[in-house]
NUFIKOL-366060 format. One line per 3 residues: number of its first residue (from 1); their letters; for each residue x, z, y of N, C-alpha, C. Coordinates in pm, whole numbers, plus 50000, padded with zeros to 5 digits. Example, Ala and Ser with C-alpha at 12.3 -4.5 7.8 and 13.67 -1.06 7.14 Angstrom:
% residues 2
1> AS> 51319 50780 49431 51230 50780 49550 51320 50780 49670 ~ 51285 50708 49775 51367 50714 49894 51290 50787 50003
% end
This chain:
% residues 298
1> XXX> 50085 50000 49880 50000 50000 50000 50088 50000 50124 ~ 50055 49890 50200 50177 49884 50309 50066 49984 50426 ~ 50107 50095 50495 50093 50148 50631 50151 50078 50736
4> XXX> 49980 50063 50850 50020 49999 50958 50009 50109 51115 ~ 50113 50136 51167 50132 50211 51218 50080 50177 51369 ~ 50038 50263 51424 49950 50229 51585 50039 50231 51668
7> XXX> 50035 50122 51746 50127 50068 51866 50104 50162 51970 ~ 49961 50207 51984 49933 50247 52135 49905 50430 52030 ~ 49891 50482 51887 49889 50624 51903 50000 50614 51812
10> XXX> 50124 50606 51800 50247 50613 51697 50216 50723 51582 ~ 50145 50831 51625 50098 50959 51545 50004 50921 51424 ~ 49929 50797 51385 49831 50742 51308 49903 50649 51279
13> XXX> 49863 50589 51129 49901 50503 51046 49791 50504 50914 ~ 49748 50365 50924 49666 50345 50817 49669 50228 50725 ~ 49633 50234 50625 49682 50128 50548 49529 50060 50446
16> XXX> 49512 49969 50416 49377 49884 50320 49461 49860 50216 ~ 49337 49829 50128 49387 49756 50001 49264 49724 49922 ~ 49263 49626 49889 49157 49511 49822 49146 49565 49668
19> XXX> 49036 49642 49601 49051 49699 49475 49074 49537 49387 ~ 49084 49595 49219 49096 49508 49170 49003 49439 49169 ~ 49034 49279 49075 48926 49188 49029 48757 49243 49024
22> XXX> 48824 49352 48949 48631 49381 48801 48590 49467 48948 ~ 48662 49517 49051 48578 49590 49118 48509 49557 49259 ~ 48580 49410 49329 48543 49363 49465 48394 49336 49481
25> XXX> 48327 49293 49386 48182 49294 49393 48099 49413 49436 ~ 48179 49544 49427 48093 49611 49408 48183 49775 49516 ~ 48312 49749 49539 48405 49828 49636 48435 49726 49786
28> XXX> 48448 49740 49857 48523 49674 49980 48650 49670 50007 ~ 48682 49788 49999 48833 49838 50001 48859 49981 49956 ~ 48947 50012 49995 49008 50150 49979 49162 50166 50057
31> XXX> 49116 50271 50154 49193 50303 50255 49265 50426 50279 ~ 49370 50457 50344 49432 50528 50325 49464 50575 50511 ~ 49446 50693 50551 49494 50731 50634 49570 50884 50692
34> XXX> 49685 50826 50778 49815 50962 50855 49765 50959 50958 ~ 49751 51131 50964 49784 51174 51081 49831 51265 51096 ~ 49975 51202 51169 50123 51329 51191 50099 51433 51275
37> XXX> 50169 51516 51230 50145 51644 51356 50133 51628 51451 ~ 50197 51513 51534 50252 51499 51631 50116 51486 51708 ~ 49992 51426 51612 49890 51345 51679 49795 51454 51729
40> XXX> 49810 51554 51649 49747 51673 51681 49554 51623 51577 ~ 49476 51703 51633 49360 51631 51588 49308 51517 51672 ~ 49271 51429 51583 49208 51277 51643 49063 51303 51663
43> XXX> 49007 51230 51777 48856 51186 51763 48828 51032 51769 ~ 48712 51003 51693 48735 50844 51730 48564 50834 51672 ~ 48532 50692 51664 48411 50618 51622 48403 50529 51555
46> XXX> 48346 50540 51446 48333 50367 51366 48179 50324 51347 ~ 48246 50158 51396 48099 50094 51330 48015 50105 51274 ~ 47855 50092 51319 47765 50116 51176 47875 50024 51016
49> XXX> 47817 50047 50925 47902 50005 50818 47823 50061 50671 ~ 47863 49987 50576 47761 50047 50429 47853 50130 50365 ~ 47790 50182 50319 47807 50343 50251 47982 50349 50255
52> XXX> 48039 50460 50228 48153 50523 50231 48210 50625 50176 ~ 48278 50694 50065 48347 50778 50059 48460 50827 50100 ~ 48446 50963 50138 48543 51006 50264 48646 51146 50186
55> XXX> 48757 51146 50196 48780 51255 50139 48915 51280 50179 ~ 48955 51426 50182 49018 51517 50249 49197 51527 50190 ~ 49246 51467 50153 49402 51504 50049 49459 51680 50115
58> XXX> 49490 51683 50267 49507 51764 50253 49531 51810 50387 ~ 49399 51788 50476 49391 51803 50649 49248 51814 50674 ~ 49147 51825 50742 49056 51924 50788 48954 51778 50848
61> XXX> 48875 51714 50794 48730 51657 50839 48670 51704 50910 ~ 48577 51634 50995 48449 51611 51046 48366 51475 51100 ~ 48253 51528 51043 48187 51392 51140 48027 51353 51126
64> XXX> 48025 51311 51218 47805 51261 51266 47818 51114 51245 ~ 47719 51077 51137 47662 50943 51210 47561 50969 51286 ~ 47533 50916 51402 47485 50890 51502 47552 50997 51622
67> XXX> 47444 50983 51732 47466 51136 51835 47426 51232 51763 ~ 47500 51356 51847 47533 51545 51744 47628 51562 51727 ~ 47637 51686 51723 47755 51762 51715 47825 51772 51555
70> XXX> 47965 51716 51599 48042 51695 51463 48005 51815 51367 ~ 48040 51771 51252 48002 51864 51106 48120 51920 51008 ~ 48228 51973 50974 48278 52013 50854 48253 51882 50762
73> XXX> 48276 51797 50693 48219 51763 50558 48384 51757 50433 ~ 48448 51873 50454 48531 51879 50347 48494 51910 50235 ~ 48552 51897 50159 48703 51826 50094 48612 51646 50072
76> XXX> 48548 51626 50018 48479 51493 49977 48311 51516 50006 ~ 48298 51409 50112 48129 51364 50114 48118 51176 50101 ~ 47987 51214 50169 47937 51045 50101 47877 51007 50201
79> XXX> 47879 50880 50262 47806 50860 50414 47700 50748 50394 ~ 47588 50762 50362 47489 50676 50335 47521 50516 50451 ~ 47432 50387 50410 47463 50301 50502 47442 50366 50679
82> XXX> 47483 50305 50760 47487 50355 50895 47398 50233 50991 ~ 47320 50259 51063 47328 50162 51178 47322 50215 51318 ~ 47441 50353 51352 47468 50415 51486 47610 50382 51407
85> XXX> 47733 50433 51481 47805 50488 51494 47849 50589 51437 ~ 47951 50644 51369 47968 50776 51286 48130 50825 51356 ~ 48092 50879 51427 48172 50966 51502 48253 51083 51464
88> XXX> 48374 51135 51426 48463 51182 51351 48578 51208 51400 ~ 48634 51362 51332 48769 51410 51381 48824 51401 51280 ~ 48966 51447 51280 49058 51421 51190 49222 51490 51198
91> XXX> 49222 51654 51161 49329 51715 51204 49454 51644 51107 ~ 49545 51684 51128 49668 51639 51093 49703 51642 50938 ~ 49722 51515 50868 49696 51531 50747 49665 51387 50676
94> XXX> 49601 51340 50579 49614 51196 50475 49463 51208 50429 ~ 49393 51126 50477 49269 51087 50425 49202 50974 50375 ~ 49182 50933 50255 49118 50847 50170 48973 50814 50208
97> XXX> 48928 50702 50203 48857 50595 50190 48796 50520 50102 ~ 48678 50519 49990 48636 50424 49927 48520 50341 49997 ~ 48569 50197 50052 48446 50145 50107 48311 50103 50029
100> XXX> 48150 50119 49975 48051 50045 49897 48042 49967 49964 ~ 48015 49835 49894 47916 49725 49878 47778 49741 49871 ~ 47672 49688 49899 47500 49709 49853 47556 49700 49714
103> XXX> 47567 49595 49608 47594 49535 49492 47619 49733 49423 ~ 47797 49781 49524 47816 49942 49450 47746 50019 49458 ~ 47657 49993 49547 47564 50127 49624 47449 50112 49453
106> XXX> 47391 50009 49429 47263 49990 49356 47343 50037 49206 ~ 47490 49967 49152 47569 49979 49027 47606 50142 49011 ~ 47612 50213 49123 47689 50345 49066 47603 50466 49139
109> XXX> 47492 50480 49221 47399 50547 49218 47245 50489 49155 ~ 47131 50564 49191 47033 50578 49102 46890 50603 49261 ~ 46987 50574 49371 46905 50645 49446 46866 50504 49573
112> XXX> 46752 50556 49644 46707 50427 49763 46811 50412 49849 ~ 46861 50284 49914 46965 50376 50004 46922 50380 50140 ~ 46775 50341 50156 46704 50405 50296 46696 50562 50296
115> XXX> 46651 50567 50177 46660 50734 50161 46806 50823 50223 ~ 46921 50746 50242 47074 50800 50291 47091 50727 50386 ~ 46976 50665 50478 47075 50600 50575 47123 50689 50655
118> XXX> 47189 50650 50781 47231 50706 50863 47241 50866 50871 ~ 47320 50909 50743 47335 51073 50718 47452 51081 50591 ~ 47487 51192 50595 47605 51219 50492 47546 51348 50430
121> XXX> 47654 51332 50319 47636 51470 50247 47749 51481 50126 ~ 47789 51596 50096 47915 51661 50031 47879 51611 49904 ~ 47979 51516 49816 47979 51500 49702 48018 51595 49589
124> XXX> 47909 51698 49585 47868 51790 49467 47784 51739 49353 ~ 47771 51822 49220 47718 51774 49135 47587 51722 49147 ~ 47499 51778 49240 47360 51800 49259 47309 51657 49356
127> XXX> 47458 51591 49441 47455 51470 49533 47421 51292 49426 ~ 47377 51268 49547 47378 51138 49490 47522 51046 49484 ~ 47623 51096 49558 47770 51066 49558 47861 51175 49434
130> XXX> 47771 51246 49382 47837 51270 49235 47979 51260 49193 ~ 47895 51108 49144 48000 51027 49065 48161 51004 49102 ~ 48174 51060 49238 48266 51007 49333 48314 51104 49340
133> XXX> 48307 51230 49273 48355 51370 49316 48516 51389 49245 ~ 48495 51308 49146 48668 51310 49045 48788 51230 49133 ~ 48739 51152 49241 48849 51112 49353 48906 51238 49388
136> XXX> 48858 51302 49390 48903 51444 49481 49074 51508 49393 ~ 49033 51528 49277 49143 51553 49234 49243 51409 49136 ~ 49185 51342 49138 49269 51177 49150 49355 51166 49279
139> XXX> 49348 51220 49383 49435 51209 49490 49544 51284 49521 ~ 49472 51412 49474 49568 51468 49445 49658 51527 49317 ~ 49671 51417 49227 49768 51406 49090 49802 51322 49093
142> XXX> 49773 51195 49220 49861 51085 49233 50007 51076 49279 ~ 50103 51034 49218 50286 51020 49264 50281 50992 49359 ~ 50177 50892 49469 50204 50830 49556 50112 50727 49553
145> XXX> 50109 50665 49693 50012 50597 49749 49959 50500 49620 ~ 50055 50404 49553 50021 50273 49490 49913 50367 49334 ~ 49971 50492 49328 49963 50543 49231 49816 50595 49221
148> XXX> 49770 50651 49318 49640 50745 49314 49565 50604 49333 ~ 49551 50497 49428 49480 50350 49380 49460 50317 49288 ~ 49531 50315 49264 49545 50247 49026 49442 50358 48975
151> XXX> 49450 50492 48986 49376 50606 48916 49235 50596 48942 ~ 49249 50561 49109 49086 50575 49185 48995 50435 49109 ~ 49078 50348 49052 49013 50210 49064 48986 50259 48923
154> XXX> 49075 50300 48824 49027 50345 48692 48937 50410 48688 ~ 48865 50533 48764 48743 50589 48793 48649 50512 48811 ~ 48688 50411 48898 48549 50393 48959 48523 50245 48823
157> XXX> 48624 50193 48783 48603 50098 48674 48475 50129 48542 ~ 48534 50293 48546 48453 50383 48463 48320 50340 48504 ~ 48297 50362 48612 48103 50386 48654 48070 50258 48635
160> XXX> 48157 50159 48587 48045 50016 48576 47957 50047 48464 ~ 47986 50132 48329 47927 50149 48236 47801 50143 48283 ~ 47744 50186 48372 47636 50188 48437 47509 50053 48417
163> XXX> 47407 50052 48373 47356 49917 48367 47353 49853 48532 ~ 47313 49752 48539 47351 49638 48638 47171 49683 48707 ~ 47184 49679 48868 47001 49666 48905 47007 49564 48998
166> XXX> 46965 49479 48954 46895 49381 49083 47022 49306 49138 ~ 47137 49257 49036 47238 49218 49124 47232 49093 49154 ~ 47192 49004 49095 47178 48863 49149 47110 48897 49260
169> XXX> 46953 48940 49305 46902 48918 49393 47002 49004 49520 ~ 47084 49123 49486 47162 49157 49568 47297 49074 49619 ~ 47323 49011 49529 47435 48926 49586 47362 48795 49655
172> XXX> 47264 48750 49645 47231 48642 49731 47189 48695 49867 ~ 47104 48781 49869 47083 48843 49982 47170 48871 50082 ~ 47296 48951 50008 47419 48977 50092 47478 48915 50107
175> XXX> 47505 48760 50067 47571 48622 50092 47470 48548 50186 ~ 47372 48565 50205 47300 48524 50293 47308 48611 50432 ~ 47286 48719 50422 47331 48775 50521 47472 48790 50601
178> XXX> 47564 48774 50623 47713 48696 50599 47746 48613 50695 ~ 47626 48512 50652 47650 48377 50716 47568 48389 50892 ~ 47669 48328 50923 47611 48349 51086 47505 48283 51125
181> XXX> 47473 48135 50995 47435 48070 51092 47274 48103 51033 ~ 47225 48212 50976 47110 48240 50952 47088 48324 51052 ~ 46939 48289 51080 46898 48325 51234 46782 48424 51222
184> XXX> 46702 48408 51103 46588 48474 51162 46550 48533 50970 ~ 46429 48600 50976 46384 48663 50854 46352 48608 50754 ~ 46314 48448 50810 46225 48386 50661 46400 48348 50605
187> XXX> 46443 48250 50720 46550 48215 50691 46640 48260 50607 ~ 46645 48373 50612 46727 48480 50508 46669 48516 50370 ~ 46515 48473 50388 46471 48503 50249 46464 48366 50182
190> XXX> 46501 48262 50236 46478 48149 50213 46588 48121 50125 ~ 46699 48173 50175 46829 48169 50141 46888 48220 50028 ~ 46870 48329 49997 46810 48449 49918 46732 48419 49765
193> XXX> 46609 48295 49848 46562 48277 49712 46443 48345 49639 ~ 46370 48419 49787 46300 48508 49767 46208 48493 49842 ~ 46112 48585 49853 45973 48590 49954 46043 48713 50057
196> XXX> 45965 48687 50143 45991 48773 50272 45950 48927 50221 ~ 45851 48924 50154 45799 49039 50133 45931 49125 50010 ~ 45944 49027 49880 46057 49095 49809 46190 49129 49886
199> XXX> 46212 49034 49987 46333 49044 50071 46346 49185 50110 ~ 46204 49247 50179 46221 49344 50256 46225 49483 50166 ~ 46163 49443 50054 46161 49574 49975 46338 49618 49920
202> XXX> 46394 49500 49902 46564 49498 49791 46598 49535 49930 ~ 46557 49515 50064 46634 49527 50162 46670 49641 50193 ~ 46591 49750 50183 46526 49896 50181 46622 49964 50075
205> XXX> 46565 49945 49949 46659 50022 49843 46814 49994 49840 ~ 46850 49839 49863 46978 49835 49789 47135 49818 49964 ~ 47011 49819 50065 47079 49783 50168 47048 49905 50293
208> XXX> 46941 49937 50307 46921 50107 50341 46825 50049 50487 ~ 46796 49901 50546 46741 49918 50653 46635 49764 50625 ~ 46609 49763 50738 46470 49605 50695 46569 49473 50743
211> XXX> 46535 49395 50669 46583 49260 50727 46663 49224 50853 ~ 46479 49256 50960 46540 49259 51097 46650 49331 51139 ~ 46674 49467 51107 46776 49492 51164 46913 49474 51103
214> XXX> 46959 49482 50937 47050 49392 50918 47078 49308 51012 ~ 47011 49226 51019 47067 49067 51130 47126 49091 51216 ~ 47050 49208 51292 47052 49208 51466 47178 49322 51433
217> XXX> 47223 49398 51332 47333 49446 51307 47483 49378 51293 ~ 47459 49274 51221 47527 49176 51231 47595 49081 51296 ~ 47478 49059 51451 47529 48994 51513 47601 49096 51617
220> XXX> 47568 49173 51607 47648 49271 51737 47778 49302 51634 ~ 47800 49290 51558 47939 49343 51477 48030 49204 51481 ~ 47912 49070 51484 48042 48961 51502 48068 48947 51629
223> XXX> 48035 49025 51733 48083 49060 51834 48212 49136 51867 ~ 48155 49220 51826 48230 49370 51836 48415 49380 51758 ~ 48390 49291 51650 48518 49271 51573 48612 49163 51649
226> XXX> 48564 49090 51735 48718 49005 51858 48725 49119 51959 ~ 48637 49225 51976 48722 49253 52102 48801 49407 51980 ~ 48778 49393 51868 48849 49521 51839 48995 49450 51790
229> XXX> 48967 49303 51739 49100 49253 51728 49175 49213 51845 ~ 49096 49176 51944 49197 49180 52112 49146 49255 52207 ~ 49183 49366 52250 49121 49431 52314 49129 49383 52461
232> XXX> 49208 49278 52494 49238 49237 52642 49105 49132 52663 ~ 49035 49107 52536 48917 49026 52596 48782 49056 52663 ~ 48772 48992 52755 48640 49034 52856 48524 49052 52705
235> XXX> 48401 49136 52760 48314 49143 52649 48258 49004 52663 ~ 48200 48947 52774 48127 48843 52756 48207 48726 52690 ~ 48368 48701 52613 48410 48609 52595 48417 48632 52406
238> XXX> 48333 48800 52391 48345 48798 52258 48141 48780 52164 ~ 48087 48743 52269 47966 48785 52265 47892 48671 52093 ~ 47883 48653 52025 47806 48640 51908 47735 48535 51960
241> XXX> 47680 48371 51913 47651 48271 51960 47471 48312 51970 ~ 47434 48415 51864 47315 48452 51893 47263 48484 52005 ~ 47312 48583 52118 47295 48661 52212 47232 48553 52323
244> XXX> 47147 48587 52413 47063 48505 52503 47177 48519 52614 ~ 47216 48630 52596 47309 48682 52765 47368 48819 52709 ~ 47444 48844 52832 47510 48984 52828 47453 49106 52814
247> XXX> 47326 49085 52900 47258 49213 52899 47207 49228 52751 ~ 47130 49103 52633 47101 49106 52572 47225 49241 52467 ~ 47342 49137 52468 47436 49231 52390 47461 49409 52432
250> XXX> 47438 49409 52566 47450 49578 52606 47342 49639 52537 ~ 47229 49573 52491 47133 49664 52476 47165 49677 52314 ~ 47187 49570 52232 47219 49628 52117 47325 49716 52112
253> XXX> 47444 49731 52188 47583 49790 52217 47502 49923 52172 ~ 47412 49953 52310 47365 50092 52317 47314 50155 52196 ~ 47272 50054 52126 47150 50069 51993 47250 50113 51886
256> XXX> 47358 50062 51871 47434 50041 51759 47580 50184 51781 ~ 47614 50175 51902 47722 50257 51901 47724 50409 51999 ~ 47541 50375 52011 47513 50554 52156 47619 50531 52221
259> XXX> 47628 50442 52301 47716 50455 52434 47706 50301 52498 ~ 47790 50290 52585 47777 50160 52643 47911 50068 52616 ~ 47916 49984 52661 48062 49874 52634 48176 49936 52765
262> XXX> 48150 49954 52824 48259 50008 52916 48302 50128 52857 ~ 48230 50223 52834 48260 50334 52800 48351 50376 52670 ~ 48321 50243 52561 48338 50263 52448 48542 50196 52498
265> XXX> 48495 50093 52592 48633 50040 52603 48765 50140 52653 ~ 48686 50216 52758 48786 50276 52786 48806 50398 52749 ~ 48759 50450 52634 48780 50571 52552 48903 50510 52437
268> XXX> 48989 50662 52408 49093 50550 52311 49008 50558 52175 ~ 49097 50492 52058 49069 50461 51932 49140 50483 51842 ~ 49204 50581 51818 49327 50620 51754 49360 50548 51625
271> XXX> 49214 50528 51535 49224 50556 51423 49190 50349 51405 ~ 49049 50354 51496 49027 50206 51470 49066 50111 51492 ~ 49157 50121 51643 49259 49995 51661 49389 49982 51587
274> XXX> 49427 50059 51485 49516 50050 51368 49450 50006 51265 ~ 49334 50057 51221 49249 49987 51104 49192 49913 51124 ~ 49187 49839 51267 49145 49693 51243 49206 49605 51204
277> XXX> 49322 49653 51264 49475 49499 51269 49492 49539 51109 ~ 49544 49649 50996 49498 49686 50860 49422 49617 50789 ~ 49286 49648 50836 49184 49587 50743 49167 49407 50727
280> XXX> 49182 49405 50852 49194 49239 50868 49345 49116 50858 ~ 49427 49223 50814 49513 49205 50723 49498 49214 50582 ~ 49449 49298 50501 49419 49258 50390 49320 49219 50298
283> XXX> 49188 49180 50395 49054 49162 50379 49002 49050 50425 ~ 49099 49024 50567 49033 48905 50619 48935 48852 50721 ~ 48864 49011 50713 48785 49073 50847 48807 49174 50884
286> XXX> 48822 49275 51022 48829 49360 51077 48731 49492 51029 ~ 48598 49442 50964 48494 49521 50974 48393 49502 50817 ~ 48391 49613 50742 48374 49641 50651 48215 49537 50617
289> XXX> 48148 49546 50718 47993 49452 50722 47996 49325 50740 ~ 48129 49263 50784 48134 49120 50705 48235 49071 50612 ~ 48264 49131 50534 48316 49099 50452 48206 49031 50346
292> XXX> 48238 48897 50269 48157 48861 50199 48145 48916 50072 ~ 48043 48864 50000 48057 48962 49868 48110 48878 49733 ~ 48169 48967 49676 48236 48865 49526 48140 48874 49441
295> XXX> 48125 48812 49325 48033 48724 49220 48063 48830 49140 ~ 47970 48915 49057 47980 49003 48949 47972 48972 48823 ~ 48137 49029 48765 48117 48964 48644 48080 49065 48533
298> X> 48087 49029 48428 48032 49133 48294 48142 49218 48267
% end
């Protein structure tokens, strides 16, 4: 796992990595992040984004999706899909990352994932992030970075045993959704292969929100990912071909990240302007919600 170290906080360094073959359908990535003493504790914000496991190696969590006051969620929780912002500290210390897919979300829980949107909760026996609780000490019996990857991916290889729900119709859906140049609801169910009405129900369980806002999530994130990869660009030169105008995009800004575009610009990013240039180094996109989805095999 190569660490990419922050130009503008030297104290942070984070690093991606693309799980194996049997697991991209159904993982995004798996990430790895430092923070040196030096950095003291971080605050920062990330993108709405689908589900997440978050966990502690051996430095002190917190964090809200949406607005509220940060939370404790050590040693390992589980962050249902998001469509605010999930706002988070991070004292000095190495924290792990498993990104879901819809495809992982439906393969290795049992649960709606409207029922978890926009909320977290501690992966205990009694959670619907369970399954995810043996990372915890996989991280820490790993030699080292390349090492606890290989272990985590063997875990989670484990949970395919799991029977398969709804994955064709989940992978078309989420390959349809993807594509920019789908514009509107039928369109997406059209695409999909489906009725509007089945669209919205798989949309609910296996994706956590309705159609409409997927989209309108979407297009503010293919926004949002040029100015996180250049931050010297005006907003209106990163704006999504969807958008009517500027104001249009402020208002999703507001919707999506509780705050405004100025505000968000000139607050720092300790954690995300290193894991963008990271992620979109070994992924290809900056941002966990467009990444496309891989073909599931047996």
């Amino acid at each position: 796992m190569e660490l990419h170290r922050s130009e503008r906080f030297p104290g942070i360094a984070v690093g991606y990595v693309l799980p194996t073959p049997r697991l991209r359908p159904y993982v995004s990535a798996i990430s790895l992040t430092h923070v040196d003493a030096s950095a003291g504790t971080i605050f920062d914000q990330v993108y709405p984004e689908w589900p997440n496991i978050r966990l502690s190696a051996d430095g002190d969590m917190a964090c809200r999706p949406g607005p509220g006051a940060l939370e404790r969620c050590n040693p390992i929780a589980g962050i249902g899909p998001t469509s605010h912002a999930t706002h988070f500290s991070l004292a000095p210390g190495r924290y792990w990352t498993v990104g879901l897919l819809p495809l992982g979300w439906a393969r290795f829980t049992e649960a709606r994932a409207s029922d978890h949107a926009d909320s977290w909760e501690q992966a205990t026996d009694d959670s619907v992030f369970a399954c995810f609780a043996p990372l915890l000490d996989i991280a820490a019996q790993g030699r080292d970075e390349d090492d606890t990857v290989t272990r985590m991916e063997a875990h989670l290889v484990s949970l395919l045993a799991r029977p398969p729900r709804d994955e064709d119709k989940i992978l078309r859906a989420h390959a349809a959704l993807v594509h920019p140049a789908v514009t509107t609801v039928s369109e997406l169910a059209d695409q999909s292969g489906m009725t509007v009405r089945t669209l919205e129900r798989l949309s609910t369980s296996a994706f956590g929100f309705s159609p409409k806002l997927l989209m309108r999530r979407q297009r503010f994130l293919r926004s949002l990912q040029h100015f996180m990869l250049d931050p010297s660009l005006a907003w209106l030169d990163t704006l999504d071909t969807q958008y009517v105008d500027q104001a249009h995009f402020i208002r999703d800004f507001k919707r999506f990240m509780d705050t405004t575009p100025r505000k968000y610009a000139s607050a720092p990013h300790p954690v995300l302007w290193a894991a963008a240039q990271a992620r979109a180094a070994a992924a290809g996109t900056a941002m966990q919600v467009l990444q496309a989805p891989a073909e599931a095999t047996a």
